[in-house]
N, C-alpha and C positions, 0 to 999 in steps of 0.2 A: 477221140481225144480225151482220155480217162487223166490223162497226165496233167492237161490244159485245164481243165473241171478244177481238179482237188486242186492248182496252183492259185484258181482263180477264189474258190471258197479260202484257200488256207487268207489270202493277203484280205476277201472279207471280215474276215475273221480278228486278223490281226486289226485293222481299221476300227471294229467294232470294241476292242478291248480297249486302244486308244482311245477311242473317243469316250468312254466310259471313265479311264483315269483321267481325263482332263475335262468332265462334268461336263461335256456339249450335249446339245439336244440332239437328240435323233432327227436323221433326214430322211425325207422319200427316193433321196438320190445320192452314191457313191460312186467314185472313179476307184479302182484298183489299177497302178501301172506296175509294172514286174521290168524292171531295168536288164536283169538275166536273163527272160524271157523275148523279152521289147513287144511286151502286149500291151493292152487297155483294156479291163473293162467297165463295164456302167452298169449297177445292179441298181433296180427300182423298187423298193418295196423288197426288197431281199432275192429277188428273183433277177437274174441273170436279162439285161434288154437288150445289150448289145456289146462287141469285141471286136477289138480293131490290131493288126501290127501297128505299132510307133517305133520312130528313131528318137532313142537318147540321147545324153553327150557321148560325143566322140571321146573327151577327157573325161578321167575317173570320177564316180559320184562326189561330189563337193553340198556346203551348204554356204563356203566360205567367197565372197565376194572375189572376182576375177579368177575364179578358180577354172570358169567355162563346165564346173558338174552339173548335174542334174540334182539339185537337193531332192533327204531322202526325207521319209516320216510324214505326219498328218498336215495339211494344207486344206483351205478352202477356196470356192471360183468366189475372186472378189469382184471383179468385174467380167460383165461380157460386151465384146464388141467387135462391130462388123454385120450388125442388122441390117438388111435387107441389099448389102454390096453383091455383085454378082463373081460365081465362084471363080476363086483364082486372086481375087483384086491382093492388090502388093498393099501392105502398110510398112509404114515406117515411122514410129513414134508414134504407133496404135492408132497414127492418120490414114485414111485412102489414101493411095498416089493416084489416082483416078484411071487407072488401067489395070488387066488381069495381066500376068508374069510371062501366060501365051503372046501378049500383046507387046512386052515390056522394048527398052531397048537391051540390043545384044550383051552389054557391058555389065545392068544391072539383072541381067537372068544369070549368069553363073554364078553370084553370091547363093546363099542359101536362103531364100524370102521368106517372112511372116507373109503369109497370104490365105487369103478365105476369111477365115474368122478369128480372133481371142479366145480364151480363156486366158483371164489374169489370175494368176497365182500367189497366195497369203501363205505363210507358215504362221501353221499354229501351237507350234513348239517355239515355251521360248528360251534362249540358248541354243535353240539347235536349226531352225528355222525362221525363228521371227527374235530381231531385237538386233542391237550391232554388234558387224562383224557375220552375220547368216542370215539377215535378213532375205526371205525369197522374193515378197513383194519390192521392194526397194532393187534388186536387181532386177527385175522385170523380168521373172520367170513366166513363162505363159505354155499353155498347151495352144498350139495354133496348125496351120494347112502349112506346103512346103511346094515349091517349085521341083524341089530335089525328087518328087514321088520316087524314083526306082533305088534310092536307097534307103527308104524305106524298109523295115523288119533288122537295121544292124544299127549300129551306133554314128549318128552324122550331126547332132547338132553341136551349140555350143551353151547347152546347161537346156533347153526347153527340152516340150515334148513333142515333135513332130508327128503329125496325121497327112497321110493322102486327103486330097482338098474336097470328095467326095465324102471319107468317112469326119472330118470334120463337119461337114455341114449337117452330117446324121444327127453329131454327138450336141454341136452345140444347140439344134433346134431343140434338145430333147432333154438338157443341162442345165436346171437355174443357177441363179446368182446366189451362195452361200452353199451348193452341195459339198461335199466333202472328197477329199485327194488322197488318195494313200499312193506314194511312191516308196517302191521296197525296193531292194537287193535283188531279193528271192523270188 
């Protein structure tokens, strides 16, 4: 996968020039997501740890509130949550519902669940991600698990980043609070 590689260095790449124009410190820890692609990856120290498919929005990239996009450009995980819930569990308003989605009732499983774990989402652009009018924290973008798993790898949310609730629990065990997000296009 020579195509997957240079996709995955070019958006580190890109992340790493960002964060140098807007004077942030360097992290041990980076998400690269490719909207085009509907990957993720988590480089640690510059080195490639792990890569997952994700479902973006179903509606075109947005940063603009009620838009249902996926905002694009530099973010950081401002919160995580969902320690120690067993996988699957449904939140809603980044509460437990105190059951997994396999568990749920019939009515709330066909919605599309936050489930498994958080990641809460900050833009750190501001005018383009953080501030009013695009703010991504204030709309409650999160990377989080999905009941949806089988669609999975195409476009099905409405602005997050969906993971299978297995490679969520990879990512978030392995993701602190303040890594860095680069959500691109390309």
């Amino acid at each position: 996968m020579p195509f997957e590689k240079e996709t995955a260095l070019r958006l580190l790449d890109e992340l790493e020039t960002r964060r140098r124009e807007l004077r942030l410190e360097e992290q041990k820890d980076y998400l690269c997501i490719s909207i085009c692609e509907q990957k993720l990856w988590h480089f640690r120290e510059a080195s490639l740890a792990f890569s997952c498919r994700v479902s973006t929005s179903r509606a075109a990239p947005s940063c603009i509130p009620g838009s249902f996009g996926t905002p694009t450009g530099l973010h950081r995980v401002a919160e995580r949550i969902g320690d120690g819930e067993p996988c699957g569990t449904v939140f809603k308003g980044r509460l437990s519902q105190g059951f997994t989605w396999e568990n749920s009732p019939q009515t709330v499983c066909t919605e599309n669940l936050i489930t498994t774990r958080i990641l809460w989402l900050d833009g750190l652009e501001v005018g383009k991600n953080r501030g009013p009018g695009c703010d991504t924290h204030s709309r409650c973008v999160y990377i989080h698990g999905t009941n949806q798993e089988v669609a999975i790898g195409r476009p099905n949310s409405h602005g997050c980043v969906l993971l299978g609730n297995a490679d969520m629990l990879s990512l978030y065990d392995t993701v602190p609070r303040g890594s860095l997000v680069w959500i691109s296009l390309g």
